[in-house]
C-alpha positions in Angstrom: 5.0 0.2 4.0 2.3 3.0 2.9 -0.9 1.1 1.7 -1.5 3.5 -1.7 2.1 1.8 -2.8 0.8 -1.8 -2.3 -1.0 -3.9 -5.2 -2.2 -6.5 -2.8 -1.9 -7.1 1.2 -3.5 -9.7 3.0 -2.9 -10.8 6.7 -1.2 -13.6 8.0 -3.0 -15.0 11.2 0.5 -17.2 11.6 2.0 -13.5 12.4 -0.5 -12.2 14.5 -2.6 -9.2 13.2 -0.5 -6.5 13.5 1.5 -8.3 10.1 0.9 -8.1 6.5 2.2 -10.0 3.3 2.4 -6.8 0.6 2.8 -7.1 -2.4 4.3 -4.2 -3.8 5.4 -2.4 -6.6 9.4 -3.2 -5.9 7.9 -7.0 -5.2 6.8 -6.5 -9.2 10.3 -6.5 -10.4 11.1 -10.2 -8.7 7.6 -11.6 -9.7 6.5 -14.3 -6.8 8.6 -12.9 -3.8 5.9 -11.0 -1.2 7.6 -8.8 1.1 6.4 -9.3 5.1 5.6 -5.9 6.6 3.7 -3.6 8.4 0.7 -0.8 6.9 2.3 2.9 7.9 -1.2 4.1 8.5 -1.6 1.3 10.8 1.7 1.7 13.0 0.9 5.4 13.1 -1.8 5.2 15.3 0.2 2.9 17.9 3.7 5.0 17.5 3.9 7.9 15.4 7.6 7.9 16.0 8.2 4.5 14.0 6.9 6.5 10.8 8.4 8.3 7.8 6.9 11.4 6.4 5.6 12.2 2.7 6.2 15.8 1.9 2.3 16.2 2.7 2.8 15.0 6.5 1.0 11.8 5.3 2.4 8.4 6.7 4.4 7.3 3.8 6.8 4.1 5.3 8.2 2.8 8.5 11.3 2.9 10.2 12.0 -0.3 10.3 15.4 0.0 11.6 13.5 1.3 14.5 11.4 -1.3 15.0 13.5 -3.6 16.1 14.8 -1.7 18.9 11.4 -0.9 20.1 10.0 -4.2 20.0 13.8 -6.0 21.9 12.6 -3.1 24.5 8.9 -4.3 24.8 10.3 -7.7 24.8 12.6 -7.3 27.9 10.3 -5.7 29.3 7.5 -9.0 28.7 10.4 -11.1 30.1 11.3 -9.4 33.3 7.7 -9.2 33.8 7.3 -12.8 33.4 10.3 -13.7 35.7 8.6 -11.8 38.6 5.4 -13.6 38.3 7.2 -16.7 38.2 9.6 -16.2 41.4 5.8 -15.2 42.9 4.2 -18.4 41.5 7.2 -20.6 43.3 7.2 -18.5 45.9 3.1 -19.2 46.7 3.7 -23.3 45.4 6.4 -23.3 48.3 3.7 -21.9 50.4 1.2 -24.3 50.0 3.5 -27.4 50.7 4.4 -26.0 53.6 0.8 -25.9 54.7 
């Protein structure tokens, strides 16, 4: 979501910082009802590839359909990660009892 289309947007430490609450002008029509997203500005400068275009080469929304691919990747990725360490951790545990 491009910021110059938003009326309000406030972080939500709940979400972590990299998540607003906009309130747009679509958000207008059904009074009350924020939308969750993210700032196109700000996802440019972390991956330029997630963003949509105006006709002015000016970050103008995000491809959110996108997102969710890239972040299931960077979460495999956290999880496999994880799974090493903790084969290691057992691994040095079973180690020490054996001491």
């Amino acid at each position: 979501m491009l910021a110059r289309s938003t009326t309000a947007i406030s972080s939500s430490p709940s979400l972590g910082e990299n998540f607003v609450l906009l309130a747009t002008k679509s958000s207008l029509i059904h009074p009350g009802v924020l939308q969750l997203g993210l700032v196109a500005e700000d996802v440019e400068k972390v991956h330029p590839d997630l963003i949509v275009r105006d006709k002015e080469g000016k970050p103008y929304s995000v491809r959110y359909d996108q997102v969710n691919a890239m972040l299931l990747n960077e979460f495999l990725k956290e999880h496999r990660k994880m799974e090493e360490q903790q084969k290691e951790i057992d691994a040095l545990k079973a180690e020490l009892k054996e001491q």
